[in-house]
PDBQT receptor file of N, H, CA, C and O in Angstrom, charges set to zero:
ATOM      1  N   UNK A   1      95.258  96.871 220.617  1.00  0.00    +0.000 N 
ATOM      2  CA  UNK A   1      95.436  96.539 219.208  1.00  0.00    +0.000 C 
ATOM      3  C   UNK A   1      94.864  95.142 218.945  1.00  0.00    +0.000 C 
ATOM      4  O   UNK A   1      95.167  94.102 219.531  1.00  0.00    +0.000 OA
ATOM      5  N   UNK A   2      93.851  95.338 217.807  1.00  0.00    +0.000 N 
ATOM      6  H   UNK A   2      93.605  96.183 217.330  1.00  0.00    +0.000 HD
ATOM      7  CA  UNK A   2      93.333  93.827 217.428  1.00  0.00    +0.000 C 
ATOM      8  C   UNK A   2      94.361  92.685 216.474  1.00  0.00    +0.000 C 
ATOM      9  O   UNK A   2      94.394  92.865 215.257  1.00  0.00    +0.000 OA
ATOM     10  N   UNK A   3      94.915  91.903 216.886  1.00  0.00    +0.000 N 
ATOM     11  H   UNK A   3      94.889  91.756 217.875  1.00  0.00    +0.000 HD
ATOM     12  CA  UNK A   3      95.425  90.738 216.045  1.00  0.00    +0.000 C 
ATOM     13  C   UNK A   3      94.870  90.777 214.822  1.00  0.00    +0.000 C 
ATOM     14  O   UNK A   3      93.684  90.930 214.531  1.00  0.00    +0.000 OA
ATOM     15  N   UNK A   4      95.791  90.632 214.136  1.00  0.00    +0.000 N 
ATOM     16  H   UNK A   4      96.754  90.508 214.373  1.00  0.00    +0.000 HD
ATOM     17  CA  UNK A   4      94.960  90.283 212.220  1.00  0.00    +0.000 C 
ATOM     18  C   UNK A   4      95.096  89.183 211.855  1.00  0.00    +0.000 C 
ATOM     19  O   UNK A   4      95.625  88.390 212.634  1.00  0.00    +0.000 OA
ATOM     20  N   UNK A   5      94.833  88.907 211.047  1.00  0.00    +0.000 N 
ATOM     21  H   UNK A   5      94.403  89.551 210.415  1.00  0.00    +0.000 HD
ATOM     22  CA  UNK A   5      95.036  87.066 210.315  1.00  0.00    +0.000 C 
ATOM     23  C   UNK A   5      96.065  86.565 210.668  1.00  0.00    +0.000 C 
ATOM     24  O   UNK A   5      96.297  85.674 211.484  1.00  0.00    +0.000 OA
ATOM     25  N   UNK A   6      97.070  87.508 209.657  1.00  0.00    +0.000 N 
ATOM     26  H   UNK A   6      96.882  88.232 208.994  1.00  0.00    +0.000 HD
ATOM     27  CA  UNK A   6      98.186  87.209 209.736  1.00  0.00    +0.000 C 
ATOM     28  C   UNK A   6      98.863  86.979 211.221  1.00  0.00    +0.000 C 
ATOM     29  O   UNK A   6      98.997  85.841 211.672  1.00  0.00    +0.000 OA
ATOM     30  N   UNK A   7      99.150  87.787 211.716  1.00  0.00    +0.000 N 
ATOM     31  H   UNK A   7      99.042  88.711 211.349  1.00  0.00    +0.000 HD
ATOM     32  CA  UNK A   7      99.771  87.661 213.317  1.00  0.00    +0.000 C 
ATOM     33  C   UNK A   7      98.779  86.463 214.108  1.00  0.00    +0.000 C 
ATOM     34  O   UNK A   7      99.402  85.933 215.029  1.00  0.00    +0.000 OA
ATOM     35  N   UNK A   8      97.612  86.023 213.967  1.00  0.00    +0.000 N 
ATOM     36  H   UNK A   8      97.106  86.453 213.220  1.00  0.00    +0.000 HD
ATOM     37  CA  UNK A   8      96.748  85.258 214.427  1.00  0.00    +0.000 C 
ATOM     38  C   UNK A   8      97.539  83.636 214.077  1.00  0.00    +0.000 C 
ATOM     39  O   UNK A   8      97.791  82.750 214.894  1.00  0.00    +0.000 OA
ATOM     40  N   UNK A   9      97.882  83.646 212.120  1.00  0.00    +0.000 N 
ATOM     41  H   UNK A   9      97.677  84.366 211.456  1.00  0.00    +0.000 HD
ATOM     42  CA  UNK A   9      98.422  82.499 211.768  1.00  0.00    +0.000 C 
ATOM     43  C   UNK A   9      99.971  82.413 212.044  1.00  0.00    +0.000 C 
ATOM     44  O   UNK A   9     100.554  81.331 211.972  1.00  0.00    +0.000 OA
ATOM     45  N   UNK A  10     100.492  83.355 212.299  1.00  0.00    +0.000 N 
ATOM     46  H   UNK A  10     100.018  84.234 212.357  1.00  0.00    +0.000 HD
ATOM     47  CA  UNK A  10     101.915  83.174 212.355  1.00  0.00    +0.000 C 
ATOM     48  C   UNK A  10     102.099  82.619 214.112  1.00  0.00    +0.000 C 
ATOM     49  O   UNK A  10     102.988  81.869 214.514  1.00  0.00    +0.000 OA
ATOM     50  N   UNK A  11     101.037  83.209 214.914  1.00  0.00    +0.000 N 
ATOM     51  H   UNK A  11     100.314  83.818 214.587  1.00  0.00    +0.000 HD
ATOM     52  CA  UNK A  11     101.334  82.508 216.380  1.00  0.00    +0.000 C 
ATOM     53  C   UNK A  11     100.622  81.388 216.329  1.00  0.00    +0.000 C 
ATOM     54  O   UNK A  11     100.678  80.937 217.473  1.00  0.00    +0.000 OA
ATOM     55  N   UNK A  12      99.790  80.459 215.466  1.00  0.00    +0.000 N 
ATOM     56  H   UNK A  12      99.745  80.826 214.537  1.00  0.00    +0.000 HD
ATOM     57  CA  UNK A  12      99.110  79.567 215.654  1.00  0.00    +0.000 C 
ATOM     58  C   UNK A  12     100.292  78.564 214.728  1.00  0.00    +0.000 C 
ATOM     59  O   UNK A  12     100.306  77.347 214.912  1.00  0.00    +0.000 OA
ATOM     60  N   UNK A  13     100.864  78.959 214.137  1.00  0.00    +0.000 N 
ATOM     61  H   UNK A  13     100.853  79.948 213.988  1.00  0.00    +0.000 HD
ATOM     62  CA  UNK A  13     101.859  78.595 213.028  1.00  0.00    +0.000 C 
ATOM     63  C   UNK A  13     103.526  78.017 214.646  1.00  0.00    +0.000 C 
ATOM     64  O   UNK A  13     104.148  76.955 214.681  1.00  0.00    +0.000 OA
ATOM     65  N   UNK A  14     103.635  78.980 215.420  1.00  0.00    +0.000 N 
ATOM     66  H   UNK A  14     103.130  79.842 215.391  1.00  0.00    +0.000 HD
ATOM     67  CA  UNK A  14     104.213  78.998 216.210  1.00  0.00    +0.000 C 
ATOM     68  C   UNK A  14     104.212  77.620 217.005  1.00  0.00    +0.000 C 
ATOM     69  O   UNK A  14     105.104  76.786 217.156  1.00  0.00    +0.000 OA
ATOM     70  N   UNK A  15     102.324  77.696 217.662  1.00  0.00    +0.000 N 
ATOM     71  H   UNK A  15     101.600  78.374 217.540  1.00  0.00    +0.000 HD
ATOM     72  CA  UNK A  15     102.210  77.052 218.346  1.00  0.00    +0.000 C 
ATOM     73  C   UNK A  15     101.981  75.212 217.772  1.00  0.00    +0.000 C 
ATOM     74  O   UNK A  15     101.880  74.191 218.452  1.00  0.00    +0.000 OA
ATOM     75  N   UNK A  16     101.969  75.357 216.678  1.00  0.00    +0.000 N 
ATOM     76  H   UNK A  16     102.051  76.186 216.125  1.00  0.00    +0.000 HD
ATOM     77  CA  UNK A  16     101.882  73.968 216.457  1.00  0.00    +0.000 C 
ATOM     78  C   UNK A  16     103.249  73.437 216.240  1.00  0.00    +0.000 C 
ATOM     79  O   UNK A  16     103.545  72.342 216.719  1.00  0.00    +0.000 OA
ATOM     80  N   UNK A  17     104.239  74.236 215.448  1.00  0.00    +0.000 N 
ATOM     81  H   UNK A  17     103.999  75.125 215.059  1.00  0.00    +0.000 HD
ATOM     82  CA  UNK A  17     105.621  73.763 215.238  1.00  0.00    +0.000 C 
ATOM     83  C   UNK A  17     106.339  73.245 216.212  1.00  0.00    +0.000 C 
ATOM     84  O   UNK A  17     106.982  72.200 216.111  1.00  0.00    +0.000 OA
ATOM     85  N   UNK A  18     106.216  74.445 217.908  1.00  0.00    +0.000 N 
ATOM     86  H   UNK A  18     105.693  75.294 217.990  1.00  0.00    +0.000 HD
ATOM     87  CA  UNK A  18     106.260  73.454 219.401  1.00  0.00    +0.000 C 
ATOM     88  C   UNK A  18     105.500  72.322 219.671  1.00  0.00    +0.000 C 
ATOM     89  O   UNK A  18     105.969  71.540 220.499  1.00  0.00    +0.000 OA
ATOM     90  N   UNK A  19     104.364  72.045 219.124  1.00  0.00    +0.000 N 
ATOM     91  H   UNK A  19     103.984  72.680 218.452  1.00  0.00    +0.000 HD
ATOM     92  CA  UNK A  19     103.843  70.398 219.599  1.00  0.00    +0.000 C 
ATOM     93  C   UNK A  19     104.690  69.786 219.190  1.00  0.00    +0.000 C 
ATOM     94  O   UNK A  19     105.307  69.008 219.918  1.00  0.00    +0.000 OA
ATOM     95  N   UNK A  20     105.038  69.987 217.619  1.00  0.00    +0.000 N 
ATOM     96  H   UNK A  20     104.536  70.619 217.028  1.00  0.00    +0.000 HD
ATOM     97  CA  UNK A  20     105.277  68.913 216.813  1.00  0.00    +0.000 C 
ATOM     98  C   UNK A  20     107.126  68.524 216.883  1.00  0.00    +0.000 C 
ATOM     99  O   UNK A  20     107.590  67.452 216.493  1.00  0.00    +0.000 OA
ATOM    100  N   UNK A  21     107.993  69.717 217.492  1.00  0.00    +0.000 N 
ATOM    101  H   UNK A  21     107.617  70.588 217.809  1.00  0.00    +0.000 HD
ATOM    102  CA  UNK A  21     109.189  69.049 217.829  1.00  0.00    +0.000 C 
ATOM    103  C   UNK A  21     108.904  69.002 219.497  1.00  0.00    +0.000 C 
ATOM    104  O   UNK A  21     109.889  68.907 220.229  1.00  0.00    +0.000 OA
ATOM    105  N   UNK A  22     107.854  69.054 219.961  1.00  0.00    +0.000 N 
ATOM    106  H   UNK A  22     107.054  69.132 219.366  1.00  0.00    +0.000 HD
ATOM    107  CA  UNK A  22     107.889  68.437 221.477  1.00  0.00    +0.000 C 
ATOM    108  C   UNK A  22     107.181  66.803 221.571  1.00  0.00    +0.000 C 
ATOM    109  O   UNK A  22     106.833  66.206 222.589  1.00  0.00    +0.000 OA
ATOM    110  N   UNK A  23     107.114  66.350 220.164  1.00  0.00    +0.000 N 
ATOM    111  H   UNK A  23     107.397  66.835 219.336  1.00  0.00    +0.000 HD
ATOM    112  CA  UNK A  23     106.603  64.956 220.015  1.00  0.00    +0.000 C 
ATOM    113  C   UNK A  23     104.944  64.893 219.805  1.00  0.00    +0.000 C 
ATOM    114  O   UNK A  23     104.486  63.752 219.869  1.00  0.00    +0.000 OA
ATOM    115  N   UNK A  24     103.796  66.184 219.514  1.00  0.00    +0.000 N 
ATOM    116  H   UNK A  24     104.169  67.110 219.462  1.00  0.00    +0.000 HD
ATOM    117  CA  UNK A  24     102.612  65.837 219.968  1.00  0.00    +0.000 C 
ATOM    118  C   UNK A  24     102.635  65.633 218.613  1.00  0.00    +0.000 C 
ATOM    119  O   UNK A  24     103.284  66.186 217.726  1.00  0.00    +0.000 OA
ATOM    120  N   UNK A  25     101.490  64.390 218.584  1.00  0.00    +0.000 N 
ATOM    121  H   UNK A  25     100.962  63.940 219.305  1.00  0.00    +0.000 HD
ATOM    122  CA  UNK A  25     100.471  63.718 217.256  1.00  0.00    +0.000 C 
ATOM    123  C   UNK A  25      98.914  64.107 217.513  1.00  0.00    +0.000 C 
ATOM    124  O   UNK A  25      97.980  64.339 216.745  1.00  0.00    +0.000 OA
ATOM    125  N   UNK A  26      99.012  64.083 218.592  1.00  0.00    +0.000 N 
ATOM    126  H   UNK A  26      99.771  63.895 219.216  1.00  0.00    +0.000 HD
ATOM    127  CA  UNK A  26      97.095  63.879 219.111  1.00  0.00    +0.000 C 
ATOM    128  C   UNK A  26      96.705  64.758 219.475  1.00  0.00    +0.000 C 
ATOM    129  O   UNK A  26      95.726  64.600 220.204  1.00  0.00    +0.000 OA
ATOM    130  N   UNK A  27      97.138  66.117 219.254  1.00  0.00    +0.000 N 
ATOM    131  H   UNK A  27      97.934  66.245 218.662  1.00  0.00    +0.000 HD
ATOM    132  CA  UNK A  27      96.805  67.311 220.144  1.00  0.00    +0.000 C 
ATOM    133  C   UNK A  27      96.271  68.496 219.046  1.00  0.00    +0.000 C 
ATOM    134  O   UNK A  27      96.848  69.052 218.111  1.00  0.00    +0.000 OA
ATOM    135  N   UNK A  28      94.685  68.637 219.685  1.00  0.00    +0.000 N 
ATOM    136  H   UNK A  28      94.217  68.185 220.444  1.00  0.00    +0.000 HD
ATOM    137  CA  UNK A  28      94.235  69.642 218.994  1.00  0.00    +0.000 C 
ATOM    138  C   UNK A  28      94.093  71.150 219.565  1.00  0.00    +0.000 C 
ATOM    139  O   UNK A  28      93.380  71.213 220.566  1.00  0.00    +0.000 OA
ATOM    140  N   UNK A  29      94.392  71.820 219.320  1.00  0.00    +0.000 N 
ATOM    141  H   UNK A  29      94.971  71.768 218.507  1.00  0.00    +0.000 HD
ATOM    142  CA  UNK A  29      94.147  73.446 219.552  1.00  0.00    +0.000 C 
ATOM    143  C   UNK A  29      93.397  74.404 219.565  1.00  0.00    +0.000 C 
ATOM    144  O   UNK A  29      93.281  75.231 218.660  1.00  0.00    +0.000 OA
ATOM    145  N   UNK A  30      92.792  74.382 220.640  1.00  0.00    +0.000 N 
ATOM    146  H   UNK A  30      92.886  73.711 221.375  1.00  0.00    +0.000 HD
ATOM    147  CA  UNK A  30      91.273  75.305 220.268  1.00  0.00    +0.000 C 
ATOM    148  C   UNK A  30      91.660  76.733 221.059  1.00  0.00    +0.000 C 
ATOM    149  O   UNK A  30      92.055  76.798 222.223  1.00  0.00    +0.000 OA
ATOM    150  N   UNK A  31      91.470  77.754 220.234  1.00  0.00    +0.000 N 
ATOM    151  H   UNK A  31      91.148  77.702 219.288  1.00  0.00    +0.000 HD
ATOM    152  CA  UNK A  31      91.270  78.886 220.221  1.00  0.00    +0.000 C 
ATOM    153  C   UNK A  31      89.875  78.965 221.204  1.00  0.00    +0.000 C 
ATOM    154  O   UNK A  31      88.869  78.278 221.026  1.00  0.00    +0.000 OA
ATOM    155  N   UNK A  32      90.093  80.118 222.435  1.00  0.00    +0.000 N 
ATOM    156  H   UNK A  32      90.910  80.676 222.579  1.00  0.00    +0.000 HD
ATOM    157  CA  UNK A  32      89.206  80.945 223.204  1.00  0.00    +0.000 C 
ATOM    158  C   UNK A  32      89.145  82.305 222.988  1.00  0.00    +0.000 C 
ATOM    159  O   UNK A  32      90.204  82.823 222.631  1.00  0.00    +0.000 OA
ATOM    160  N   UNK A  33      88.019  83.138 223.132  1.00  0.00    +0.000 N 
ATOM    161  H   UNK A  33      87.160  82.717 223.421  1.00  0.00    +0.000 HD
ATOM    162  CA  UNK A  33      87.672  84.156 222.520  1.00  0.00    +0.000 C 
ATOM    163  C   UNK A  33      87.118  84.769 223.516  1.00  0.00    +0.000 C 
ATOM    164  O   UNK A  33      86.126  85.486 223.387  1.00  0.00    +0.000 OA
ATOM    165  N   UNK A  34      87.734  84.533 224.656  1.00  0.00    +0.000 N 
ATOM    166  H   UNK A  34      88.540  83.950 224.761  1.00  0.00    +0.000 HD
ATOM    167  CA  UNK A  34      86.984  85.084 226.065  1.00  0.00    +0.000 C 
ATOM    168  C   UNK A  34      87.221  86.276 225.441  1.00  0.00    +0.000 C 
ATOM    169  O   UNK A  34      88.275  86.373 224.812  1.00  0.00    +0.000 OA
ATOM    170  N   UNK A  35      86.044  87.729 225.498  1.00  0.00    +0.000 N 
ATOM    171  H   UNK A  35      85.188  87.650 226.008  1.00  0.00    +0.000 HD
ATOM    172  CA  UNK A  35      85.833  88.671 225.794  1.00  0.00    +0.000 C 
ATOM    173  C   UNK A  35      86.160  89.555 223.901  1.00  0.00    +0.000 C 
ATOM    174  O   UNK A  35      85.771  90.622 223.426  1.00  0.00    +0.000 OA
ATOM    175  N   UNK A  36      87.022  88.433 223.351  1.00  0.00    +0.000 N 
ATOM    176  H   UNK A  36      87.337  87.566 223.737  1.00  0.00    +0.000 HD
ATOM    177  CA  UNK A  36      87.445  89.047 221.609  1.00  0.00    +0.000 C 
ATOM    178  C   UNK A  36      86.215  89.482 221.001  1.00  0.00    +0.000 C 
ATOM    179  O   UNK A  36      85.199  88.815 221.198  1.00  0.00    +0.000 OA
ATOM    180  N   UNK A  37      86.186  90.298 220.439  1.00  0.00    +0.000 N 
ATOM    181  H   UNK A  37      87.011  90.840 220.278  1.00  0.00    +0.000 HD
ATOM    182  CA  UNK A  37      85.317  90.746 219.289  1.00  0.00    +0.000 C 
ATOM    183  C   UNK A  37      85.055  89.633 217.722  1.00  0.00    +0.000 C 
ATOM    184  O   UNK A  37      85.741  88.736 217.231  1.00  0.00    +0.000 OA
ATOM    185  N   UNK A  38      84.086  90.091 217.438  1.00  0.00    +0.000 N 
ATOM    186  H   UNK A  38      83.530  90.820 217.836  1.00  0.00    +0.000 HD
ATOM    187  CA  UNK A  38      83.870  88.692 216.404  1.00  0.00    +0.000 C 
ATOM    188  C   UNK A  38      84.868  88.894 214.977  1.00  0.00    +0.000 C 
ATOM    189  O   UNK A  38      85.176  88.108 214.081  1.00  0.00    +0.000 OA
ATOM    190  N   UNK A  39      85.127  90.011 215.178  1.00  0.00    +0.000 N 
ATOM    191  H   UNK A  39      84.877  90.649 215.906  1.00  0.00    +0.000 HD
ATOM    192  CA  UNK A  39      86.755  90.171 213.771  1.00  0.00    +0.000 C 
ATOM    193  C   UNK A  39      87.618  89.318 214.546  1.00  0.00    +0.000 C 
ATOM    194  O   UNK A  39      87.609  88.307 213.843  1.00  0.00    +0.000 OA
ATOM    195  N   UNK A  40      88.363  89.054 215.537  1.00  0.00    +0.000 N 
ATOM    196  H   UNK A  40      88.370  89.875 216.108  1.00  0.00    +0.000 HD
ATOM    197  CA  UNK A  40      89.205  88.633 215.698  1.00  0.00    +0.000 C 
ATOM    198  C   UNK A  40      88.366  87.137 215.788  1.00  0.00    +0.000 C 
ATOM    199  O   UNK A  40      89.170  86.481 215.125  1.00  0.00    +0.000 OA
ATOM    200  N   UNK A  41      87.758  86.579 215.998  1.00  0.00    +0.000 N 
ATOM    201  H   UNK A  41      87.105  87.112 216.536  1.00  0.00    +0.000 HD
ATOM    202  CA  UNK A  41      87.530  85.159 215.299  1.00  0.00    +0.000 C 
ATOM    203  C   UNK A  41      87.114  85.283 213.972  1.00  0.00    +0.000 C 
ATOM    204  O   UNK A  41      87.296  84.167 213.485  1.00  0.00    +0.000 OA
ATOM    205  N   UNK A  42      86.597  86.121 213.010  1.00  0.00    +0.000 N 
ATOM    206  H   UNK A  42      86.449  87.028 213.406  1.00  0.00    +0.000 HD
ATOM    207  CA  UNK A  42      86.737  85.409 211.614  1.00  0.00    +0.000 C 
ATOM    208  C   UNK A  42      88.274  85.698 211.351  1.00  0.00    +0.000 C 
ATOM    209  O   UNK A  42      88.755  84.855 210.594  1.00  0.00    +0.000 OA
ATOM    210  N   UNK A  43      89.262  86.764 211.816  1.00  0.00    +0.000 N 
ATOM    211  H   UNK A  43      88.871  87.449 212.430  1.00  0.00    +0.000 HD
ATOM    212  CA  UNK A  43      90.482  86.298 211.776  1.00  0.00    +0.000 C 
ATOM    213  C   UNK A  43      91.769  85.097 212.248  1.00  0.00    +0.000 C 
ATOM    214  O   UNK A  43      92.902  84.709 211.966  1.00  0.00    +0.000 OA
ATOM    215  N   UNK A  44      90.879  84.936 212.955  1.00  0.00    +0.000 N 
ATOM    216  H   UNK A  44      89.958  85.251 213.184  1.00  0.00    +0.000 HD
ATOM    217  CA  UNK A  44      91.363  82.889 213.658  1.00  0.00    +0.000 C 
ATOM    218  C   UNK A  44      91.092  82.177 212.729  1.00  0.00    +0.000 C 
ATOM    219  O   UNK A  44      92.052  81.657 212.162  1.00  0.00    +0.000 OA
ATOM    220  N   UNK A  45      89.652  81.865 212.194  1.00  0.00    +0.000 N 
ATOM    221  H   UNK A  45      88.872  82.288 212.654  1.00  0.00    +0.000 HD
ATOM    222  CA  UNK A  45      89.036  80.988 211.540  1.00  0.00    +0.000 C 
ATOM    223  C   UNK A  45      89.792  81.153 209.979  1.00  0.00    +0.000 C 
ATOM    224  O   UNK A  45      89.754  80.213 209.184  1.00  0.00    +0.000 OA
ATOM    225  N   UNK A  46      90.457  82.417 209.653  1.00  0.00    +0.000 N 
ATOM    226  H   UNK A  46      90.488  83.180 210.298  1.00  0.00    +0.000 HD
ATOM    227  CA  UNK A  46      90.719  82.645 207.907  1.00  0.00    +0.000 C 
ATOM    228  C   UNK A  46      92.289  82.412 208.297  1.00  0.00    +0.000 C 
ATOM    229  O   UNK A  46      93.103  82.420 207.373  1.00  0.00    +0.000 OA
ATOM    230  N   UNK A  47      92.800  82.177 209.819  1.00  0.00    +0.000 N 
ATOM    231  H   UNK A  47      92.139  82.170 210.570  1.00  0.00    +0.000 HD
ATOM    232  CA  UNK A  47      94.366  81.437 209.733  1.00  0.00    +0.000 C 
ATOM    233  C   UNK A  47      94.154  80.227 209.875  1.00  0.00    +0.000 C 
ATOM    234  O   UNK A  47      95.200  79.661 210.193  1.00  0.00    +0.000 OA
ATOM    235  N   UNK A  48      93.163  79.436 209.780  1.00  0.00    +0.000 N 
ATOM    236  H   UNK A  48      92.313  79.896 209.521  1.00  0.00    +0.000 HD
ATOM    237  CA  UNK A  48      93.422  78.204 209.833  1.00  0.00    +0.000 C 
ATOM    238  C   UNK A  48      92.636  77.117 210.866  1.00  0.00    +0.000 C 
ATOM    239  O   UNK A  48      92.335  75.936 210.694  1.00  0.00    +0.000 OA
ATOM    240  N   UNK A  49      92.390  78.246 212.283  1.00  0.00    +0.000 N 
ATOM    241  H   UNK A  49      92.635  79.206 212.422  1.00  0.00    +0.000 HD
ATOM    242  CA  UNK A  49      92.076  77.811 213.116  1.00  0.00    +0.000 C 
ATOM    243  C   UNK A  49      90.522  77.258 212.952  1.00  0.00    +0.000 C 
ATOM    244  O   UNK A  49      89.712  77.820 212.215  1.00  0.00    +0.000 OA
ATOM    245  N   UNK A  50      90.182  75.961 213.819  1.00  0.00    +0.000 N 
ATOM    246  H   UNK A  50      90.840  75.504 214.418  1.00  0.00    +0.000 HD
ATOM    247  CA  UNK A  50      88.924  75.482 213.562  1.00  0.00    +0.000 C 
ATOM    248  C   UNK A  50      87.929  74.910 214.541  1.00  0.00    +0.000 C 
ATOM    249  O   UNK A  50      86.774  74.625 214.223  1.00  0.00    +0.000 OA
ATOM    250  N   UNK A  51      88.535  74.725 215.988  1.00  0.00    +0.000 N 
ATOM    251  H   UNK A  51      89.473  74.957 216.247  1.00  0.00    +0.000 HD
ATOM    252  CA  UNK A  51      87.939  74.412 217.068  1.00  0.00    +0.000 C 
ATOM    253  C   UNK A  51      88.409  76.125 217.811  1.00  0.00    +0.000 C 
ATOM    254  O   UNK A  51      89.495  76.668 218.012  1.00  0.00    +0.000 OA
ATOM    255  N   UNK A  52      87.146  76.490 218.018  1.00  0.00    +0.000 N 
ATOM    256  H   UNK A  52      86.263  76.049 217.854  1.00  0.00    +0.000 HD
ATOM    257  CA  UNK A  52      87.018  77.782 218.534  1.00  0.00    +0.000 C 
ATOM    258  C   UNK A  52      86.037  77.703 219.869  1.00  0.00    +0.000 C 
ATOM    259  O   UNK A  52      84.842  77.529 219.629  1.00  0.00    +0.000 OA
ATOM    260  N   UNK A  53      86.413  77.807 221.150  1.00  0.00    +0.000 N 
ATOM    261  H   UNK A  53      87.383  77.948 221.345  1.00  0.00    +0.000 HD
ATOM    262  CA  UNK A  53      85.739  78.085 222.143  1.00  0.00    +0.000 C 
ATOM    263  C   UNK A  53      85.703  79.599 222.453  1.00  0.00    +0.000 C 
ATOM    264  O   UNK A  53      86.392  80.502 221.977  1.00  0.00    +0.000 OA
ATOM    265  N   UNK A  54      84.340  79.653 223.728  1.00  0.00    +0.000 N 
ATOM    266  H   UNK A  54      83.780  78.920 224.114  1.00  0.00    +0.000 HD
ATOM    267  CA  UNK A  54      84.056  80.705 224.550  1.00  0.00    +0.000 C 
ATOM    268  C   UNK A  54      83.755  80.501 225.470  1.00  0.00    +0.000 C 
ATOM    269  O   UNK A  54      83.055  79.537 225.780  1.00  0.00    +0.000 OA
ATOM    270  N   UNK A  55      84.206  81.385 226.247  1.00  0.00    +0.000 N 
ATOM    271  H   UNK A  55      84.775  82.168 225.996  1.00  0.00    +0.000 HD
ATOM    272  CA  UNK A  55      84.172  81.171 228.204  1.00  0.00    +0.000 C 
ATOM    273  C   UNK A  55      82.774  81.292 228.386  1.00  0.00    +0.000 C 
ATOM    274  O   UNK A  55      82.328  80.491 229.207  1.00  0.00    +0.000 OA
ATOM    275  N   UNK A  56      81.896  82.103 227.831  1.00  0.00    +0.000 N 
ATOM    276  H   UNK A  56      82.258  82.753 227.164  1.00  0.00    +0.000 HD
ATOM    277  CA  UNK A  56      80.488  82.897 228.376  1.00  0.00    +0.000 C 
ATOM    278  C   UNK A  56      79.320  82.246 227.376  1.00  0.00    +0.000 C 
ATOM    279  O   UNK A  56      79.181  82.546 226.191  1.00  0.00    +0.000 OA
ATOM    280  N   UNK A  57      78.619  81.415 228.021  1.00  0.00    +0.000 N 
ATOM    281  H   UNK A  57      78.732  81.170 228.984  1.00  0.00    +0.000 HD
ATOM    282  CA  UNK A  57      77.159  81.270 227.499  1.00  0.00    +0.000 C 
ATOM    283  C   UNK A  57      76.882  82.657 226.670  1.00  0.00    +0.000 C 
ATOM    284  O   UNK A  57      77.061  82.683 225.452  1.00  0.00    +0.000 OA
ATOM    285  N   UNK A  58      76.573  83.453 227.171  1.00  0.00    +0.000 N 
ATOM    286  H   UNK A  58      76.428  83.432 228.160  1.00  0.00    +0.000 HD
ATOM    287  CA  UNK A  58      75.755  84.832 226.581  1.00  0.00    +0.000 C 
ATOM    288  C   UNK A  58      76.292  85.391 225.390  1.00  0.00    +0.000 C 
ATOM    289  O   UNK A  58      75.608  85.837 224.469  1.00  0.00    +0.000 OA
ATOM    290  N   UNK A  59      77.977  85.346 225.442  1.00  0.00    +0.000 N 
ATOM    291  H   UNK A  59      78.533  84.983 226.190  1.00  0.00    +0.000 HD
ATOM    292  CA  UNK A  59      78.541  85.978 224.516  1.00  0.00    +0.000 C 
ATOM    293  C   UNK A  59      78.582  84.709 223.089  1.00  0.00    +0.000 C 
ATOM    294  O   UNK A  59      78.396  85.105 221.938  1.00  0.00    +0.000 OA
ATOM    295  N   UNK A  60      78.797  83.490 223.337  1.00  0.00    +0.000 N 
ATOM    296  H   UNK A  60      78.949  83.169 224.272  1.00  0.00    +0.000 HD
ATOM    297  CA  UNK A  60      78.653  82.529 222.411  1.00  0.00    +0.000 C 
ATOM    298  C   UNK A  60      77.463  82.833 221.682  1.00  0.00    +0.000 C 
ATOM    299  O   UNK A  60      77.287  82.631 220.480  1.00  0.00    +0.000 OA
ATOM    300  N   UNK A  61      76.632  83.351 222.524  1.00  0.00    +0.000 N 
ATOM    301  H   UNK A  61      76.775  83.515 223.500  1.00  0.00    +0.000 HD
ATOM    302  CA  UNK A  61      74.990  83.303 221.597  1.00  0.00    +0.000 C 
ATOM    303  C   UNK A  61      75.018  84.318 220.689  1.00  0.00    +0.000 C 
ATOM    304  O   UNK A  61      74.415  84.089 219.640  1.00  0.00    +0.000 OA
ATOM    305  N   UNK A  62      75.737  85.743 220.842  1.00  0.00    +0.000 N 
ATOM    306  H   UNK A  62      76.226  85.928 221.694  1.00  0.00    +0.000 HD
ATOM    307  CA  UNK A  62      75.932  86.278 220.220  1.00  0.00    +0.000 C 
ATOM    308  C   UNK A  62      76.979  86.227 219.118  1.00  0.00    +0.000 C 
ATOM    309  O   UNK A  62      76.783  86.982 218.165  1.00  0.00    +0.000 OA
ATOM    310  N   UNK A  63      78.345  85.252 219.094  1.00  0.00    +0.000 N 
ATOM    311  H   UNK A  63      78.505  84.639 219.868  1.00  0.00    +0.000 HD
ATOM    312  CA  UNK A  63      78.737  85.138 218.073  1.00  0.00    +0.000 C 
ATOM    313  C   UNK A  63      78.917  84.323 217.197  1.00  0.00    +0.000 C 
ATOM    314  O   UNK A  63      79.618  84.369 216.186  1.00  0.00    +0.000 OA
ATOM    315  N   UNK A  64      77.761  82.968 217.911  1.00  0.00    +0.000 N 
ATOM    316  H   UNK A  64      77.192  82.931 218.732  1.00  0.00    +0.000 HD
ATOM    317  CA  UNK A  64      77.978  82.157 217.149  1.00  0.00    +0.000 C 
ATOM    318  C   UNK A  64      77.959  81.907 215.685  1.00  0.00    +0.000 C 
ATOM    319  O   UNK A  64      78.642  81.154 214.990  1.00  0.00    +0.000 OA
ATOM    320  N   UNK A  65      76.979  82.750 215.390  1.00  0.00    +0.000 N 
ATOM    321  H   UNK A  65      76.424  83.361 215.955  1.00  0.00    +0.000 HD
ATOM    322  CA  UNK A  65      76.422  83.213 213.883  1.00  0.00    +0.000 C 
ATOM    323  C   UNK A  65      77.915  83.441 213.132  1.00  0.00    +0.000 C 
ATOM    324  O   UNK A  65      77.966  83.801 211.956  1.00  0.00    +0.000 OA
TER     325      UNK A  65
């Protein structure tokens, strides 16, 4: 099952609320897309998310677009 926006922003929603009562100020969050299909990053990118990595040279080339 592919993650949707929503479930994408509600765990990214998750994961920042733990930085922020575990004390982090300086900590940014980058999303990896090892092996994801490119819906599930424009669904990262439309929750919010904005530093987006990939494990694979080859596959970056293909989604970087």
């Amino acid at each position: 099952m592919t993650p949707d926006a929503v479930e994408i922003a509600e765990r990214y929603a998750s994961v920042v609320e733990r930085i922020r009562v575990a004390g982090g100020k300086e900590v940014t969050v980058i999303a990896v897309t090892k092996k994801h299909p490119v819906g599930v990053i424009a669904a990262a990118i439309e929750a919010g998310l904005v530093d987006i990595g990939e494990n694979y040279a080859q596959e970056l080339a293909t989604k970087r677009a």
